[in-house]
Phi, psi and omega in degrees: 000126178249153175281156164219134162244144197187150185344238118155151190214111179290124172262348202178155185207170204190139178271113163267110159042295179212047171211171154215174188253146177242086194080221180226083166238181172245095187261087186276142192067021195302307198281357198279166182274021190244020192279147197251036158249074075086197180255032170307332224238029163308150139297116116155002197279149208258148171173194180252110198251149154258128202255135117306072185306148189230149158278282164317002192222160183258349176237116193256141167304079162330115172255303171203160188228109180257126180290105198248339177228136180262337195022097165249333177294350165307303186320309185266025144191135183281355174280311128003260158349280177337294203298317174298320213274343201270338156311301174287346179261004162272342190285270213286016196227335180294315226262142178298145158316322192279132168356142149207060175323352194260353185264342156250028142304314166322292192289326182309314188296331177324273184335310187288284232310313184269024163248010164269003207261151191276124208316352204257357185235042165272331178308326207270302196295338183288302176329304177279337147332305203284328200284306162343293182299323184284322154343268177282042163241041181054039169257024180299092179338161159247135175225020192223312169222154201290134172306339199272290191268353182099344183312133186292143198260150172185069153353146128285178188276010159237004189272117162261163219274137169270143229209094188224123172276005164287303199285008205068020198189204179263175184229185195239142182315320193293316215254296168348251306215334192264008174306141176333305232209116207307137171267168150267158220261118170252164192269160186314335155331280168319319201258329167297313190293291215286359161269000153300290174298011163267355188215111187292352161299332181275173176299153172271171188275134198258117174234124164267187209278322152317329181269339180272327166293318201264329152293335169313310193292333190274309185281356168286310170286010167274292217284311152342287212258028185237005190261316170071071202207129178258327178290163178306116191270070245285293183300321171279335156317288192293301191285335181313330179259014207026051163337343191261330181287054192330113255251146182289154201260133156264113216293144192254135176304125173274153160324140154313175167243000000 
């Protein structure tokens, strides 16, 4: 048994009896009130954990956590909160068994960006999260060149882009048509915006809320169908449909009189 110390992000926690899991530890005695990882062990809050490492085994001993981000302004807004969890769970449902430090600098990087982002860009900021995050775990759309044969793409300024999440991208005038699988038409509008949320050097992009819907939507089915997973994915479910927002009433005509 080796100690290992090492980064950390709680993505999930599960009640073992008196214990709970972090990733795949064991923090035993977690749940008691003298316990001493505290309220380190939250969701999404960030530190430094030590392991009881196993070779043999898939599940390891949380020995301590030291705390460095607690992220509760994640919490006290759910739009926020939404956005994260639909992360961790592309994280913990995406990411390869072997080491990948640049993915979780990613999610970490994430995690701020959407408790800095200005109330009118969580939606933009969750967005460019998630397609960030799929990047390096090697799921990066092509948006420059058609996904199928490589051609460099280059729309008119009124043409819209076809869009395919089978092939991983946009697709090219030749190839659009010949798709599996329907592509989607995005309007020129769009396709600026969704080469914006691919690139975190840019400004994020002012999505009102049909559009800020209609990017979720793209990029929750990009993950569908690249995870190949048919049960349900709850959280990203819930933010994809923002479930917290109670759907506008349709107003009933009164009788004449």
């Amino acid at each position: 048994m080796a100690l290992v110390t090492t980064p950390a992000i709680v993505l999930q926690t599960y009640r073992y009896s008196e214990t709970s899991k972090v990733q795949s530890a064991i923090a035993k005695g977690a749940l008691r009130p003298k316990s001493r990882f505290g309220a380190g062990l939250e969701l999404l809050s960030e530190g430094t954990a030590q392991l009881y490492f196993r070779e043999t085994r898939e599940l390891h001993t949380l020995g301590a956590f030291d705390l460095i981000n607690l992220r509760r302004d994640l919490a006290a807004d759910v739009d926020r909160f939404a956005g994260a969890t639909a992360l961790t769970q592309v994280m913990l449902k995406m990411a390869p068994p072997a080491p990948l430090p640049v993915a979780f600098d990613t999610l970490a990087g994430a995690l701020d960006a959407l408790e800095r982002a200005p109330a009118g860009q969580v939606d933009a900021a969750a967005v460019r999260a998630l397609w960030c995050l799929l990047a390096v775990l090697g799921f990066e759309p092509s948006l420059a060149r058609c996904a199928r044969d490589g051609a460099a793409l280059a729309p008119a300024a009124d043409e819209p882009v076809p869009f395919s999440v089978a092939d991983g991208g946009v697709l090219c005038r030749r190839c659009g048509p010949t798709s599996a699988q329907p592509a989607s038409r995005l309007p020129p509008r769009a396709y600026r915006d969704l080469v914006a949320l691919n690139d975190p050097r840019a400004d994020l992009p002012l999505l009102d809320p049909p559009h800020a819907a209609a990017h979720r939507r793209l990029v929750a089915r990009f993950v569908r169908y690249h995870l190949g997973e048919a049960g349900p994915l709850s959280a990203l479910d819930f933010w994809e449909r923002r479930a917290w927002v109670p759907p506008t009433p349709t107003p009933i005509p009164s009788a004449a009189s």
